[in-house]
C-alpha positions as CSV (number, residue, x, y, z in Angstrom):
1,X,113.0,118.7,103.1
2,X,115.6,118.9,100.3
3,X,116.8,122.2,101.7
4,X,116.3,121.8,105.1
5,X,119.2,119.5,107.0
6,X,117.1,120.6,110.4
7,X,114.3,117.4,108.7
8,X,117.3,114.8,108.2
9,X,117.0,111.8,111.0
10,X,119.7,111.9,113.4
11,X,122.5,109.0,113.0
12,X,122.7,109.0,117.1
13,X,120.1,110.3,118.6
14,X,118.5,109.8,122.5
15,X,115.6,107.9,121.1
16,X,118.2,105.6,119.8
17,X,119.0,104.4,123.0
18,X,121.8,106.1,122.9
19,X,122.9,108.1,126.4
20,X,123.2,112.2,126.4
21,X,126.4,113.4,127.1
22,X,126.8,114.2,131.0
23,X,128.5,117.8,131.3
24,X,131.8,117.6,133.5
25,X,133.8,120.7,134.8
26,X,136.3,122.6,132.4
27,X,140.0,122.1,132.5
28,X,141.9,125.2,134.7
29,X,143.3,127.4,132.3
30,X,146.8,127.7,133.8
31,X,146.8,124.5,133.2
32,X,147.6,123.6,137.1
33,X,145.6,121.1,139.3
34,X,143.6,117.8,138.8
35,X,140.7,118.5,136.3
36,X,137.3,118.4,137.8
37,X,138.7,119.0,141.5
38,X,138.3,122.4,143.5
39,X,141.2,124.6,144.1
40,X,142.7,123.4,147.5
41,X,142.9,126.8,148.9
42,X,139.3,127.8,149.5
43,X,137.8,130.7,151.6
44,X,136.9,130.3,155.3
45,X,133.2,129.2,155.4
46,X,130.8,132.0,156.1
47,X,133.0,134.8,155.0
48,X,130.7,135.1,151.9
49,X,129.4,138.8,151.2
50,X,128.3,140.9,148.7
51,X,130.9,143.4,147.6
52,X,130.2,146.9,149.3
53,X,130.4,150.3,148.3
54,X,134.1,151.6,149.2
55,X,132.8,154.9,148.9
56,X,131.1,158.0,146.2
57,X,133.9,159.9,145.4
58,X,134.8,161.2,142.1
59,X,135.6,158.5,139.2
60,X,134.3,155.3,141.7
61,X,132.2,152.9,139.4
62,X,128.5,152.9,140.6
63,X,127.6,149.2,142.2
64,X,126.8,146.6,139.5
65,X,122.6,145.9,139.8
66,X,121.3,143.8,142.5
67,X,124.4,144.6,144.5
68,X,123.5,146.6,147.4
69,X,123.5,149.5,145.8
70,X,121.6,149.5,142.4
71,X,117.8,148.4,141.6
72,X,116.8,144.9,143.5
73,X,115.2,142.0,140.8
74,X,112.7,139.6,142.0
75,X,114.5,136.6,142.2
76,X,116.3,134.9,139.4
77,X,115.9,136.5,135.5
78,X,113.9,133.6,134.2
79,X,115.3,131.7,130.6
80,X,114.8,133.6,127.2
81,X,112.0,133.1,125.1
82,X,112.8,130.7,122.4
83,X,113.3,131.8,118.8
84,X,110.3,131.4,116.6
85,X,110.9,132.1,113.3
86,X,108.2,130.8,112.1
87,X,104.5,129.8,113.4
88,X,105.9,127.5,116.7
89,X,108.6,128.4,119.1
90,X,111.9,126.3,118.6
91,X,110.8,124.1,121.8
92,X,108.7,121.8,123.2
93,X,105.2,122.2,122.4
94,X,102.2,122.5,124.3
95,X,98.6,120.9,123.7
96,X,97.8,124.4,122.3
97,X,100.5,125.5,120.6
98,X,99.9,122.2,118.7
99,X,96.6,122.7,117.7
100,X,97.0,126.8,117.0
101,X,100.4,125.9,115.3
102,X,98.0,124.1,113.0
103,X,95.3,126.3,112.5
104,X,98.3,129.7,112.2
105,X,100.0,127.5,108.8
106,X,96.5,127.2,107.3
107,X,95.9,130.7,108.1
108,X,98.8,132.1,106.5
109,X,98.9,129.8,103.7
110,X,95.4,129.3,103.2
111,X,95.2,129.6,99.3
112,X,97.6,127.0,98.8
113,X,96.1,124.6,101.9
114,X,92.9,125.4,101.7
115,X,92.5,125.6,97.9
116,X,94.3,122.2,97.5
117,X,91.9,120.8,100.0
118,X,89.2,121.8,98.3
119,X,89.9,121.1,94.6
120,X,90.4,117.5,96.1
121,X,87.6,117.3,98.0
122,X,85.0,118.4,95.4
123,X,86.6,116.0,93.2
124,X,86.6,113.1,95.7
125,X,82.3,114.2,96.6
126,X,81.3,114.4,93.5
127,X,83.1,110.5,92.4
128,X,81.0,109.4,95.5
129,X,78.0,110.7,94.6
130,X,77.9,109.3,91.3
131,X,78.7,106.0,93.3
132,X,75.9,106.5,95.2
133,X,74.0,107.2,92.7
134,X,74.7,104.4,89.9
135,X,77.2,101.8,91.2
136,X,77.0,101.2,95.6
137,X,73.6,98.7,96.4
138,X,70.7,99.9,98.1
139,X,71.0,99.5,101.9
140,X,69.5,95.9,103.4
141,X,66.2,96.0,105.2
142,X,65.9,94.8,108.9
143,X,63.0,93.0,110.4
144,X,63.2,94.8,114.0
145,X,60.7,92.3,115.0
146,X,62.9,89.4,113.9
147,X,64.8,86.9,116.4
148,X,67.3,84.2,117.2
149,X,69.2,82.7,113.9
150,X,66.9,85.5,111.4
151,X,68.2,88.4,113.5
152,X,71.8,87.6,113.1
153,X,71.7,86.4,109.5
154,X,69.8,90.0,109.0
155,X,72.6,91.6,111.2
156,X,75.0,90.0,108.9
157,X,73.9,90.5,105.4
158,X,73.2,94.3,106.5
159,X,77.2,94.3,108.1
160,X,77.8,92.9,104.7
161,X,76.5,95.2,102.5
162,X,77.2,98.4,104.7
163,X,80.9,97.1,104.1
164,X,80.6,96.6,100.3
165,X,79.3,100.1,100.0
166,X,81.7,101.9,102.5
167,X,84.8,100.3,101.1
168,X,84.9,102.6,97.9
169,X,83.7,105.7,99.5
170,X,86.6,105.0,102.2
171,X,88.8,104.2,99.6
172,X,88.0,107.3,98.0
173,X,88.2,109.0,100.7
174,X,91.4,107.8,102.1
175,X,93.5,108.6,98.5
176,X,92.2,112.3,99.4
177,X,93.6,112.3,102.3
178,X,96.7,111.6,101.5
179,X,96.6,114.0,98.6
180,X,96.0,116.3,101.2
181,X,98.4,115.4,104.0
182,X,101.4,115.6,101.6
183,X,100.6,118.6,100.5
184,X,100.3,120.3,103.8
185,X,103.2,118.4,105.8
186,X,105.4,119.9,103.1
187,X,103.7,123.8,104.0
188,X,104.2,122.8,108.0
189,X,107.7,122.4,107.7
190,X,108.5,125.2,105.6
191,X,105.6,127.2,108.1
192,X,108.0,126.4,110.7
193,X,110.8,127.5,109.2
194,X,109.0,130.8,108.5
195,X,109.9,130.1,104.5
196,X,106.8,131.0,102.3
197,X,105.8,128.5,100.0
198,X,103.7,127.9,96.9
199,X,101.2,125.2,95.9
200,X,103.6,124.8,93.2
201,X,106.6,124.3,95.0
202,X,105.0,122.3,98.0
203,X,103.5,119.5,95.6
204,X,107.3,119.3,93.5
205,X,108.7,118.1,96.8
206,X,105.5,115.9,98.0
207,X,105.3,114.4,95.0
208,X,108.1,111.9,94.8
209,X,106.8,110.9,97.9
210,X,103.0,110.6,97.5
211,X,103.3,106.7,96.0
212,X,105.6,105.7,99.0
213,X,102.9,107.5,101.2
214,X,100.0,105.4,99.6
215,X,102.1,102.1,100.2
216,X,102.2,102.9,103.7
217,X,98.7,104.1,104.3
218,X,97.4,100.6,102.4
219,X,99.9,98.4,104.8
220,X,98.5,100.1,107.9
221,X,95.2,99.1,106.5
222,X,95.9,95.9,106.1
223,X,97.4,95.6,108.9
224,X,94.3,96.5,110.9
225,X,92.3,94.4,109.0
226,X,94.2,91.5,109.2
227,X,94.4,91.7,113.1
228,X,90.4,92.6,113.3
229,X,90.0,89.5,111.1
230,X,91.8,87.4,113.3
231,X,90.0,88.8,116.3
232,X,86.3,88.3,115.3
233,X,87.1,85.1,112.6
234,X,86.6,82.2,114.9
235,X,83.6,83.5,116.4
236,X,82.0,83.8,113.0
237,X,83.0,80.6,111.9
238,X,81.1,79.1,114.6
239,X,77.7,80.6,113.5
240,X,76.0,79.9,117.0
241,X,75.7,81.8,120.3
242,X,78.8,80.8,121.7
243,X,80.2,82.2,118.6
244,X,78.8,85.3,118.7
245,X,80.0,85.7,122.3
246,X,83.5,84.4,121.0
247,X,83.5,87.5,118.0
248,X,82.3,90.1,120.8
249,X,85.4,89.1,122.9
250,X,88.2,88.9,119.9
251,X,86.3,92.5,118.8
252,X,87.1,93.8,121.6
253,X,90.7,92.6,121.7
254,X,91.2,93.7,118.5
255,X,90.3,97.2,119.1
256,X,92.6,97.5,122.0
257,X,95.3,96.2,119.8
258,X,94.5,98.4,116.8
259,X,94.1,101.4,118.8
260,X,97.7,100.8,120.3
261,X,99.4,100.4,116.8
262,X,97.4,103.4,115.3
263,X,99.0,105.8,118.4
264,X,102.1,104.0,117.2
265,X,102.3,104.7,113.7
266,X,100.7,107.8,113.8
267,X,103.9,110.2,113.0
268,X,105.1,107.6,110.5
269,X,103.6,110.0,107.8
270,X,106.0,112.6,108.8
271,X,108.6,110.7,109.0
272,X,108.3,109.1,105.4
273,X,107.6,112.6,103.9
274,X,110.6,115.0,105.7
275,X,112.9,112.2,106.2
276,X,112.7,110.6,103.2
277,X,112.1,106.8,105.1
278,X,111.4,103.9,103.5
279,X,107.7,102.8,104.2
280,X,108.8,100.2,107.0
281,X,111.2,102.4,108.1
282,X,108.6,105.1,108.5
283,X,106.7,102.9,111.1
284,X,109.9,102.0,112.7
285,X,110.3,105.4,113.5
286,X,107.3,106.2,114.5
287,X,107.1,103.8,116.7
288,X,110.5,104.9,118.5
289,X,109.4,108.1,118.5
290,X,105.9,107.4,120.1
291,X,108.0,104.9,122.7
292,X,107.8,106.2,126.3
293,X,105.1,109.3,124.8
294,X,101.9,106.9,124.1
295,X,99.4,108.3,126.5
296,X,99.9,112.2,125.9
297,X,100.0,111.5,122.1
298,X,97.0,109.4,122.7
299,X,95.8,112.1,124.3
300,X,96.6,115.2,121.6
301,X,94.8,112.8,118.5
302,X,91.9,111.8,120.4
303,X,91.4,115.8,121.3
304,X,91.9,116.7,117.6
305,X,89.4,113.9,116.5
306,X,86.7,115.0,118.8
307,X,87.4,118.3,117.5
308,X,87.3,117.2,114.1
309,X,84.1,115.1,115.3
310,X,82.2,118.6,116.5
311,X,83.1,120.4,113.3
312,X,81.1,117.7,110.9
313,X,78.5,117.2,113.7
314,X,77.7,121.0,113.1
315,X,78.4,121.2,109.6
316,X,76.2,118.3,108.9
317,X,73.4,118.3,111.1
318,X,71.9,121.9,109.3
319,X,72.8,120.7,105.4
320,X,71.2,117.3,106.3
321,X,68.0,118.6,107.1
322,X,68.3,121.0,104.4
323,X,68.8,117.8,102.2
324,X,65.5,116.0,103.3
325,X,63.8,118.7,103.3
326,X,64.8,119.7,99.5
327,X,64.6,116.0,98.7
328,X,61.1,115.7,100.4
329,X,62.0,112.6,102.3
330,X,59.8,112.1,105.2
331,X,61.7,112.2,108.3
332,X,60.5,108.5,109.6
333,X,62.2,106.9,106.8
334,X,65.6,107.5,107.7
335,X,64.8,106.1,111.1
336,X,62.9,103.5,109.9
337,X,63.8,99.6,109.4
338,X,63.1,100.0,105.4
339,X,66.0,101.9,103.6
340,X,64.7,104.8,102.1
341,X,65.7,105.8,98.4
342,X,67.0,109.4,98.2
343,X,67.0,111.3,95.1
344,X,69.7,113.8,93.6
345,X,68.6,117.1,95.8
346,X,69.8,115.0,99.0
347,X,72.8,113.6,97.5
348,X,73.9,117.2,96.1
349,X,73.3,119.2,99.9
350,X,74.7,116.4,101.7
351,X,77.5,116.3,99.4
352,X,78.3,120.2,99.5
353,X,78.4,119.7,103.2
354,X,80.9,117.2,102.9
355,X,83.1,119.5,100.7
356,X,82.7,121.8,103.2
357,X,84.1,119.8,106.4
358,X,86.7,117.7,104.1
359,X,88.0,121.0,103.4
360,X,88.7,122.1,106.6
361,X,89.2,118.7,108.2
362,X,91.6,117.2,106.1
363,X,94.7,119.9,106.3
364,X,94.0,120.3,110.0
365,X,94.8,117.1,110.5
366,X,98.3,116.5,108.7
367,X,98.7,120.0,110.4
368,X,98.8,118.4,113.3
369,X,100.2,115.2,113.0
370,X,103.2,117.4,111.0
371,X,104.0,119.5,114.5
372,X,103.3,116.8,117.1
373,X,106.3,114.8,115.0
374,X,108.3,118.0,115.1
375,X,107.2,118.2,119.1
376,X,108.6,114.6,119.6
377,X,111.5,115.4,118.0
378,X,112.1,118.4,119.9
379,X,111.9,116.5,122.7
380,X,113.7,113.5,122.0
381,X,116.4,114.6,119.8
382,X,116.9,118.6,120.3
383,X,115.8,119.0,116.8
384,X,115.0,122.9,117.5
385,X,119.0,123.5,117.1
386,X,118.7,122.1,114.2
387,X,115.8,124.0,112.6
388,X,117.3,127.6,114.5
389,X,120.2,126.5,111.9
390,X,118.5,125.9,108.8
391,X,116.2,128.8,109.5
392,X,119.4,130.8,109.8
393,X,118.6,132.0,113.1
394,X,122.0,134.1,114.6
395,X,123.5,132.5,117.9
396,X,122.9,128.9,116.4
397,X,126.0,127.9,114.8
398,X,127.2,124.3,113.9
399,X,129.2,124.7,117.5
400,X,126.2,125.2,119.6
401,X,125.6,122.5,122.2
402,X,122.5,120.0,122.0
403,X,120.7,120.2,125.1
């Protein structure tokens, strides 16, 4: 953030590679002795003892607590809650505190996240509906009964034209997204900071970065593309049995790979919108920060995906059978081998179901791919001293230690 140093990437930091200092004893302050070493005159062992009450007589100080004579604690007084100005505590992060970090910022900004979201998402449904509509080609028909070379030239024309009319809508779909994500990785940081914000003021500072953002999200496309086109060409280009075994296999290996570079980059957003990165330099630092981390990040996205999964199953199984119903589409078709054609009353209740998830989806998201970047930074590079500071939290001044 422009007025938040706490966002700024670290010049030396431990995910660097760079070694945290080692604490080593003070220096005596008379200034006497080796520094580091033990006074040589030291107490007979086992002469240790708590200091006893000399006595109750007028103007003797009452025993200091859990000294013999004042209340007893349980045990060691355990650390002190870290600061939270805002709607995570200023330390490392749990699974939940993740996900109701998230879900807090929407809450408490919800007409700028929320109504963002959904001015973009109406807009995005109802451009895709019109492609539906007027401009995407009717689905290809399968033979179920069909065989040998005729079932895999069916399989591929239908692959074929599935891709020809998903490419837009995930184009489409994709630009809103990243509409969306800069927008609400700009109300995160400030949500952390406890700063309020405006829809206003939030888009002023994503803006400048929103073209850099679209650059990085089309590389990592094409990047994944390239490497799934590399894994299934050969097979293809065969044509026969063997080759088809031959695509299954590079598939396969090309979804391992993907998957592990998609974990990788996945906090490169952040980085490129509060750091300011360059686009490679984004995925650079993503990747360092994601280095030694994979599994539990892994871990956090595949949970927020399944979440995200269960929302639209629920959202869209009741305003699809609305749709068919309204549209008076027999339910056979759909499951059919023939396409069906769907009229307008299907395409608007599917569509205002889509609105509905994209909404809610799309912020929750960049929520919390914004916090698990400021988690890993936490981690990695004691980053909460850094917002404490910038938040203008007392106690953290620029002398405070880095743990």
């Amino acid at each position: 953030m422009n007025d938040s140093p706490g966002w700024a990437s670290p010049g030396s930091a431990p995910s660097d590679g760079k070694e945290k200092a080692i604490p080593r004893p003070s220096d005596p302050q008379d200034g006497s002795g080796p520094t580091g070493q033990w006074s040589p005159e030291q107490p007979p062992p086992g002469q240790w003892s708590p200091p006893s009450n000399p006595g109750g007589g007028p103007g003797t100080r009452p025993p200091a607590p859990g000294w013999g004579g004042g209340p007893q604690r349980q045990g060691w007084a355990g650390p002190p809650p870290a600061a939270k100005p805002g709607v995570i505590p200023l330390r490392p992060l749990s699974l939940g505190e993740i996900l109701d970090g998230s879900v807090s910022a929407l809450r408490a900004h919800w007409r700028t996240a929320l109504g963002f979201s959904l001015t973009v998402s109406v807009v995005t449904q109802i451009a895709v509906i019109l492609m539906q509509r007027y401009l995407l080609p009717e689905p290809t028909s399968i033979d179920p009964n069909a065989t040998g070379t005729e079932a895999l030239r069916q399989t591929a024309d239908s692959a074929r034209s599935t891709l020809l009319s998903l490419a837009p809508v995930s184009l489409l779909s994709m630009i809103a997204t990243l509409f969306t994500a800069s927008v609400v990785t700009v109300i995160i940081s400030r949500s952390v900071l406890g700063r309020p914000t405006t829809l206003a003021d939030s888009w002023a500072e994503a803006r400048p970065r929103v073209l850099p953002l679209l650059g990085l999200t089309v590389l990592v496309a094409v990047i994944m593309a390239s490497i799934m086109a590399v894994g299934i060409g050969p097979g293809l280009l065969l044509g026969s049995e063997a080759g088809a075994a031959l695509a299954f296999l590079g598939f396969a290996a090309a979804c391992v790979v993907m998957l592990w570079l998609n974990v990788s980059f996945a906090l490169a957003a952040p980085a490129l919108m509060l750091e300011r990165q360059s686009i490679v330099a984004a995925l650079r630092r993503s990747a360092k920060l994601v280095r030694g981390a994979w599994w539990r990040t892994f871990g956090i996205l595949a949970l927020t995906y399944l979440l995200t999964f269960l929302l639209t199953f629920l959202v869209s199984i009741p305003f699809g059978i609305i749709a068919v119903i309204a549209d008076g589409t027999e339910v056979s078709d759909l499951f059919g081998g023939t396409a069906p054609s769907v009229g307008w009353p299907f395409l608007i209740v599917t569509g205002i179901g889509e609105v509905i998830v994209s909404t809610l989806i799309y912020p929750f998201v960049a929520g919390v791919m914004a916090l698990l970047y400021v988690d890993q930074r936490i981690r990695r590079e004691a980053l909460d001293l850094d917002l404490a500071r910038a938040a203008g939290l007392p106690g953290y001044g620029d002398n405070t230690p880095r743990s």
